[in-house]
N, C-alpha and C positions, 0 to 999 in steps of 0.2 A: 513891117514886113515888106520884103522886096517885091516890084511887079516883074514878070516875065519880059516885059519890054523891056526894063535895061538890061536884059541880056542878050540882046536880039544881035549885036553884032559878034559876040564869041560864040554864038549857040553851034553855028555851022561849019564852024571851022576843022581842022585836019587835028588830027590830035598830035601832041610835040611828040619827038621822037629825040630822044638822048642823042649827044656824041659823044659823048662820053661814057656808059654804060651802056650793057649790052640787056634785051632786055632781061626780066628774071623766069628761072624757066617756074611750070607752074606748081609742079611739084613743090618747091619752096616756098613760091606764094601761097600756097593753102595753106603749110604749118605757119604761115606767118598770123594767121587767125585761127591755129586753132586753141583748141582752151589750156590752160593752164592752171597750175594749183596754187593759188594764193596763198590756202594755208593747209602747208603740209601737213599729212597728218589728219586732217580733219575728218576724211574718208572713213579710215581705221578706227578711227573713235566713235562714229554714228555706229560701225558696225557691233563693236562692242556693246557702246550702250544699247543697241537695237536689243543683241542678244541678252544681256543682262536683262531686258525690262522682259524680254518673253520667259527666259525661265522665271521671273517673279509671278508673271501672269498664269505660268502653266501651274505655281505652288495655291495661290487662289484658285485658280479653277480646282484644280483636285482636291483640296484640303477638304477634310471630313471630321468634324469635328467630336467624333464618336470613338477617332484614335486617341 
């Protein structure tokens, strides 16, 4: 693990500033982190199964065995 002393000579420095690019406005740099779907899809199918498993759960709860 690094000690904080070998950074002691960049710690204070200006930050760089591009010549070449201007910088990014921030609007852009937030969708640059925000999330994404790795796997398409995947959303729609929790939601399916979620439903599937409650109406199984709602036929147990109500089933009466007397029908």
């Amino acid at each position: 693990m690094k000690n904080i002393e070998e950074y002691t000579d960049i710690i204070n420095r200006a930050r760089p500033v591009s010549k070449k690019h201007s910088p990014m406005p921030v609007s852009q740099r937030a969708a640059q982190f925000s999330p994404f779907a790795a796997l398409t899809g995947f959303d729609e199918e929790i939601v399916k199964t979620s439903e599937e498993e409650i109406r199984m759960m709602e036929k147990i709860i109500s089933y009466d065995p007397e029908e």
